[in-house]
C-alpha positions in Angstrom: 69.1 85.1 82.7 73.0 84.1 81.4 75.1 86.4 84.0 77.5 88.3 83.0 81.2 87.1 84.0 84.1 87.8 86.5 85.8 89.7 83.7 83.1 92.0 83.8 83.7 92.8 87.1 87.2 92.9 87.1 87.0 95.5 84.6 84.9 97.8 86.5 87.1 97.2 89.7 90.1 98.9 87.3 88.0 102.2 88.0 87.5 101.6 91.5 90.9 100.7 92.3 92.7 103.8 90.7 90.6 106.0 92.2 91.1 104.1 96.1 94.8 103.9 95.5 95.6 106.8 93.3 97.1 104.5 90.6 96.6 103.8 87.1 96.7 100.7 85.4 99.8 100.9 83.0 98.4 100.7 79.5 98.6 98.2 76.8 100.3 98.1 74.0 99.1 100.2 71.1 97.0 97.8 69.5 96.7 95.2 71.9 93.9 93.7 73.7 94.7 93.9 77.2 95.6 90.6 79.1 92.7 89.4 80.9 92.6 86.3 83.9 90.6 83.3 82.8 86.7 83.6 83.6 84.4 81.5 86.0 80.8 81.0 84.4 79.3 80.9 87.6 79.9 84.2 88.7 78.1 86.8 90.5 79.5 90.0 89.3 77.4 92.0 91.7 79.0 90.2 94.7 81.9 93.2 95.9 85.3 91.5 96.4 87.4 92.6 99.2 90.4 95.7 98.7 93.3 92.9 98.1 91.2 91.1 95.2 90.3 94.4 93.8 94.1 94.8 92.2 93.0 91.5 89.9 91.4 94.3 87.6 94.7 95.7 87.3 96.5 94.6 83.6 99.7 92.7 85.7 97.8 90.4 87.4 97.1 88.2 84.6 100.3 88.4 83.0 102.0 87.1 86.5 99.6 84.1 86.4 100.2 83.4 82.6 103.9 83.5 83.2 104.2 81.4 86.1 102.5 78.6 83.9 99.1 78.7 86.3 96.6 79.7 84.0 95.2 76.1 83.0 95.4 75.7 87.3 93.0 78.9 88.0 90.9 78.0 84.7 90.2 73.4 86.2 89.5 75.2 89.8 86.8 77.8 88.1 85.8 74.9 86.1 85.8 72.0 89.2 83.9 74.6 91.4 81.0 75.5 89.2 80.3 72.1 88.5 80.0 71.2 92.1 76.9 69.9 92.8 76.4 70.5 96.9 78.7 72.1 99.3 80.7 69.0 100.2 81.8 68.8 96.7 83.0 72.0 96.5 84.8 71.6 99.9 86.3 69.0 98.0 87.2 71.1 94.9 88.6 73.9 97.0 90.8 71.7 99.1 92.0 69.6 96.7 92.8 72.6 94.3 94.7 74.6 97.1 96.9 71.6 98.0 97.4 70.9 94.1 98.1 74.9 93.7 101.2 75.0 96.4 102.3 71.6 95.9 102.7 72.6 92.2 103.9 76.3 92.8 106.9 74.6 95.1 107.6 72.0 92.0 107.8 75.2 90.2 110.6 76.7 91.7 112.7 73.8 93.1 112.6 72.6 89.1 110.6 69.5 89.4 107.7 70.5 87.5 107.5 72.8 84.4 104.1 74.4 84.1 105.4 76.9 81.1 105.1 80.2 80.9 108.1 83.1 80.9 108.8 84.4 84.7 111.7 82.4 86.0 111.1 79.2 88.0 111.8 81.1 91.1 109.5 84.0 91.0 106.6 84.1 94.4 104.5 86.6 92.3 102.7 84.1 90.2 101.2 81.8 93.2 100.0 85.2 95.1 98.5 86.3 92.1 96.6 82.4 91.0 95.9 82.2 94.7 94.1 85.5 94.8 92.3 85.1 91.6 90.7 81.6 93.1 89.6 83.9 96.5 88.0 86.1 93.8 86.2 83.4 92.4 84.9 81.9 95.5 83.7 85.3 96.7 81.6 85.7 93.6 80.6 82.0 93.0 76.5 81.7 92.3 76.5 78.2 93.3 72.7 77.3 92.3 72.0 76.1 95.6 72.2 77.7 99.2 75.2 78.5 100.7 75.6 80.8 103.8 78.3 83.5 104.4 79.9 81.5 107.3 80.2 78.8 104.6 81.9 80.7 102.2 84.2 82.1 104.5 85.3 78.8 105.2 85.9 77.9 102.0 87.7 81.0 101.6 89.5 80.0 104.8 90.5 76.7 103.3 91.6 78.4 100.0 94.1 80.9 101.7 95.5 78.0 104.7 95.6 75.2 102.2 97.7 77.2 99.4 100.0 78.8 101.7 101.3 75.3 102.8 100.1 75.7 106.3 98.5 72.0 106.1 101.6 70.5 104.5 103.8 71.0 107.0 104.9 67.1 107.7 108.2 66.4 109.2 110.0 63.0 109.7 109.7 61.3 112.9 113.5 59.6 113.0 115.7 60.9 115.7 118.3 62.2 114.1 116.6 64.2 111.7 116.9 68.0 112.5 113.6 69.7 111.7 113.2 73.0 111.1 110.1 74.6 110.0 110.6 78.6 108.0 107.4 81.0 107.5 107.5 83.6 104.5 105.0 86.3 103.5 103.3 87.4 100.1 104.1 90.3 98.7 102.8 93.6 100.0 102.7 97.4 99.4 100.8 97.2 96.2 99.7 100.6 96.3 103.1 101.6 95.3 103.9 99.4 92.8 101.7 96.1 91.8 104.9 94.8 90.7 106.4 93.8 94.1 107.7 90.9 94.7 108.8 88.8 98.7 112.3 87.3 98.8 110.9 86.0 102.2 108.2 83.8 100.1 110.3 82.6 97.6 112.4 81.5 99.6 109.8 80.0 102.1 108.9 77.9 98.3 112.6 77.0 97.8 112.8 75.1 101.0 109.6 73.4 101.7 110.5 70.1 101.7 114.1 70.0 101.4 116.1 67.5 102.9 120.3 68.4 103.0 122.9 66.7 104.9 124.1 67.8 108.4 126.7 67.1 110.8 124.2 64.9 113.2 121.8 63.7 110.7 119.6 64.8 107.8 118.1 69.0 108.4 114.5 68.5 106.8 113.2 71.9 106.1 109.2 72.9 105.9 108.2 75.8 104.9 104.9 78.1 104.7 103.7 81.6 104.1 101.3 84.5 105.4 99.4 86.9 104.1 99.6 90.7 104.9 96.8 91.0 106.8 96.4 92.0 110.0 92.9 90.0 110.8 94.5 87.2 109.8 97.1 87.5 112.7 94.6 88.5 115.1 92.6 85.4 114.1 95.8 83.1 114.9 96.4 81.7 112.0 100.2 81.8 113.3 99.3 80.3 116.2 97.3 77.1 114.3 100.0 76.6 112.0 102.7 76.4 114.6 101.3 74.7 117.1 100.9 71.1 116.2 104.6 71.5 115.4 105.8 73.0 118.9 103.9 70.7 120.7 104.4 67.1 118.8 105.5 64.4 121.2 107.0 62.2 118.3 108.3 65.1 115.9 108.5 68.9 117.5 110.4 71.1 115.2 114.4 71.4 116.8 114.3 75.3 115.4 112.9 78.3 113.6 112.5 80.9 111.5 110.5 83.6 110.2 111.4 85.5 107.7 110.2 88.9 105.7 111.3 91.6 103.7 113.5 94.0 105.3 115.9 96.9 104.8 117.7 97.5 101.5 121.2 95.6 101.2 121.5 94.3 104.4 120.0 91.5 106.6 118.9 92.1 110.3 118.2 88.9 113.0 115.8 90.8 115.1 116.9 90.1 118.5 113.8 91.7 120.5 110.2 91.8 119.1 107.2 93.9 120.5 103.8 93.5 121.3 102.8 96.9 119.4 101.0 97.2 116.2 101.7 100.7 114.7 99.2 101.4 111.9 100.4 100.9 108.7 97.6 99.3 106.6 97.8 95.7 104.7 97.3 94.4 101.5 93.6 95.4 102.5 94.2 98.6 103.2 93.3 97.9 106.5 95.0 99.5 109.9 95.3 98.8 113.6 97.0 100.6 116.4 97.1 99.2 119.3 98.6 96.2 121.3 99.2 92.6 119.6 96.2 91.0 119.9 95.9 87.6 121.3 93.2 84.7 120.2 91.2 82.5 122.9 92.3 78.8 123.4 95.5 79.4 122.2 98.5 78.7 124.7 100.0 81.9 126.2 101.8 83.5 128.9 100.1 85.5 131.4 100.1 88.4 131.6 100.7 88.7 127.9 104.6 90.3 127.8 105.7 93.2 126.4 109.0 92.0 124.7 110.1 88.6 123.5 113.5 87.4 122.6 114.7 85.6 119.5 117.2 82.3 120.2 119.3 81.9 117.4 122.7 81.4 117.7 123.5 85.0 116.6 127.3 84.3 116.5 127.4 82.0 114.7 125.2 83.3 112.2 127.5 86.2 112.4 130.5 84.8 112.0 129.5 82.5 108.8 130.3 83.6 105.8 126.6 83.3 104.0 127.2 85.8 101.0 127.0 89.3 100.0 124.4 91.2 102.3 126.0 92.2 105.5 124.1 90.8 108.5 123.3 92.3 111.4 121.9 91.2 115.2 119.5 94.0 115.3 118.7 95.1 118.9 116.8 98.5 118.6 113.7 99.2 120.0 111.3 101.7 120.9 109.5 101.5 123.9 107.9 103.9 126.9 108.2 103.6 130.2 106.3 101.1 132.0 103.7 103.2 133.5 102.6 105.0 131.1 98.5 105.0 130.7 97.5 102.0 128.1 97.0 103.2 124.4 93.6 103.1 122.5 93.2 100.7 120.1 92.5 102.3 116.4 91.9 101.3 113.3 91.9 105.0 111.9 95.4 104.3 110.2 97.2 107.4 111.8 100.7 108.8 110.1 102.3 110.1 113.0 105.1 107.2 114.3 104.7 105.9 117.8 106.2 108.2 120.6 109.0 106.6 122.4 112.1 106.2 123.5 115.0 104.7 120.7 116.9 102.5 122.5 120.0 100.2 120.4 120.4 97.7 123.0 117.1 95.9 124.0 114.5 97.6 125.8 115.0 98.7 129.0 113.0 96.2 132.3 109.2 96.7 132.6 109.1 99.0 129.6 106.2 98.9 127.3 106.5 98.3 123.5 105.9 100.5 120.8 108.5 98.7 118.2 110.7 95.7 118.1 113.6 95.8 116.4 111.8 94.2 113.3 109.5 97.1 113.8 105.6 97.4 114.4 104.1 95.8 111.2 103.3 92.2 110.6 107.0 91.2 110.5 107.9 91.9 114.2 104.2 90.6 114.5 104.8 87.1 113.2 108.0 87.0 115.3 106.0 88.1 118.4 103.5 85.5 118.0 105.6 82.4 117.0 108.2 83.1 120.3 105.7 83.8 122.4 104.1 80.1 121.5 107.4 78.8 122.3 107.7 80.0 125.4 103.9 79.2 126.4 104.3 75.8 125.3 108.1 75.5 127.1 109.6 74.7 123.6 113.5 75.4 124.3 114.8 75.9 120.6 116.9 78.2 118.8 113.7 80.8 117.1 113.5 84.2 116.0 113.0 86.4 112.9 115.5 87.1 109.5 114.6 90.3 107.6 115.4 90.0 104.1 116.9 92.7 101.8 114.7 94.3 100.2 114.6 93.1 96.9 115.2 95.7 93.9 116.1 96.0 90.2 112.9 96.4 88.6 112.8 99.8 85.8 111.0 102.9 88.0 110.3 104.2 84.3 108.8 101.2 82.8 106.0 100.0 84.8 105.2 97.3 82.6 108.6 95.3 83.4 108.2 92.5 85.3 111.5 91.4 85.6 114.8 91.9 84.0 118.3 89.9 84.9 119.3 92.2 87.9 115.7 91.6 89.8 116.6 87.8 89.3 120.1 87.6 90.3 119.3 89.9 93.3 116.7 87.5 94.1 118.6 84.5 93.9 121.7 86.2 95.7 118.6 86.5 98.9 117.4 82.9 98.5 120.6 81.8 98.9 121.9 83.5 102.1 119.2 83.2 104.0 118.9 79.3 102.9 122.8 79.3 104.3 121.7 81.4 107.3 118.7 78.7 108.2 121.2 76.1 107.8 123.6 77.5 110.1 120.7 77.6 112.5 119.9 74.0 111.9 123.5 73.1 112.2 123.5 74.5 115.8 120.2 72.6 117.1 121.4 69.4 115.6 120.7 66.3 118.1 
């Protein structure tokens, strides 16, 4: 029997995912077909895929890996795969296609490849969306021979680690190179609007790999991203990215920075970040409540804190002049007070915020977290994770978290824009403040 394609399925995810997220598909044009992602013949259609992936049936999808030039990339990854002959060679396909997909979406944006399509060289939206449509294809891949689920989740694994850039971080080993190593995230509330793009990402693709000038030396930046999921986090995918570069004996990063999308026109350094997750589901529509979970056999300190503290050199960063946004050292917290009975974990998404006490200076000693002042979501969470690593592993560098401005300009009456010139200026405006912001970091942990 021929089976019937991925296309098939995404079409009959279009359904499912209106009626999950309440939204509609914007149509197409009257008398056109609508755009469709390129097809894998060796696809289970009856294999579900995962909340996240179920947005590929939208109509933008396709149109955001067409017009970042990825199209041919997704279609010689669906064709490598279903010509692999045994697992190792589709361990092969998948790893080689992942490094080939972020090595090419960084080209892309620092203008030293040209792929084609019409989104703007320094657009995020097309890797999520390529990247996502290769997890889709993996999830439903027949391979003709037998391959177990913990197998496929670890080529799934690969797929997600490998594209993100979380294996290419490689810094010099010379002395007087500065290294700095920045984290970004995908984009994320697609509920709202499928449109969304991450400054925090595209910027995280306009440094990776950069080398600029300093006052002590060349500043080598690296750069990776993170998804907006929560099991993710609690899995430590932080944690394995950044700890072969906290602990090096020949090349530890001298600072860093994580970065997400923030508040609108303004950028926060979050001085204090909490060990409190507060509910608010992910790109998988998934929640949790409950205290920052931590992974075995990854370096910690015990007992597991409440609050961490961000190093940069917050006046400096202050006082630089780094462009439009007005930046803030952002020191408000929630918390309660230290004895108060432990919280049950949940994962029943509840609305109601956190009870606590609002406090604009820090938290107050022995208090308990319920927000840092990045908040309770995966961008305080990050933060958490990556100081708490460097004070496990004793790693005295300037570290801590940059919010982004949220970045706007897209038509709220025509949701088939993808872009316009005031979504690409304000994005370029971001990228280039908080590049000048990392650099003033770097500048200050020079050897």
């Amino acid at each position: 029997m021929i089976r019937s394609t991925v296309r098939l399925q995404f079409a009959r995810l279009a359904v499912a995912s209106a009626l999950v997220s309440g939204a509609v598909a914007a149509p197409a044009a009257t008398g056109a077909e609508p755009a469709m992602l390129p097809t894998a013949s060796c696809a289970d259609p009856d294999v579900e895929l995962t909340y996240e992936e179920g947005f590929l049936a939208r109509d933008e999808p396709p149109r955001f890996v067409e017009g970042g030039g990825f199209t041919d990339t997704l279609e010689a990854f669906q064709h490598s795969l279903c010509g692999s002959d045994d697992l190792a060679a589709a361990r092969s396909v998948v790893r080689e296609q992942s490094r080939h997909l972020w090595q090419l979406a960084v080209a892309r944006v620092q203008d030293k490849a040209e792929p084609g399509g019409t989104l703007s060289d320094g657009d995020d939206r097309p890797l999520y969306w390529t990247r996502l449509a290769m997890s889709a294809t993996l999830r439903q891949w027949d391979p003709g021979f037998d391959v177990d689920e913990d197998e496929r989740a670890e080529l799934i694994a690969d797929l997600d680690r490998i594209s993100r850039g979380q294996d290419d971080l490689r810094f010099p080993r010379e002395d007087k190179v500065t290294r700095v190593l920045v984290t970004g995230f995908d984009p994320f509330t697609l509920d709202r609007d499928i449109r969304q793009a991450n400054p925090s990402g595209a910027s995280a693709l306009a440094l990776d790999g950069v080398t600029i000038k300093g006052p002590h030396g060349p500043i080598r930046l690296e750069a990776a991203m993170f998804p907006v999921r929560w099991r993710d986090f609690g899995d430590g995918m932080v944690e394995r990215a950044l700890l072969p570069h906290f602990t090096s004996s020949r090349a530890p990063v001298d600072a860093f920075a994580t970065t997400s999308q923030g508040r609108v026109g303004r950028i926060d350094l979050e001085h204090y970040n909490g060990a409190w997750r507060a509910g608010f589901p992910d790109n998988e529509r998934v929640c949790y409540r409950g205290m920052v979970p931590l992974g075995d056999g990854i370096p910690t300190v015990t007992p597991q804190p409440q609050w961490t503290t961000s190093t940069h050199p917050f006046d400096a960063m202050l006082a630089a002049n780094t462009g439009p946004f007005p930046v803030y050292d952002n020191r408000r917290v929630v918390e309660v007070a230290g004895d108060t009975p432990p919280a049950p974990v949940t994962t029943n998404c509840p609305a109601e915020p956190s009870p606590g006490t609002t406090r604009e200076d820090g938290p107050s000693e022995g208090s308990q977290a319920r927000a840092g002042a990045g908040g309770n979501y995966l961008s305080n969470e990050i933060a958490y994770r990556a100081t708490l690593l460097r004070d496990a592993v004793g790693l005295d560098v300037p570290g801590g978290h940059i919010h982004t401005p949220v970045l706007r300009g897209l038509s709220s009456t025509d949701r088939s824009e993808l872009t316009n010139d005031e979504f690409e200026a304000n994005r370029a405006a971001i990228n280039r403040q908080i590049r000048d912001l990392v650099l003033v970091v770097a500048r200050t942990a020079g050897h």
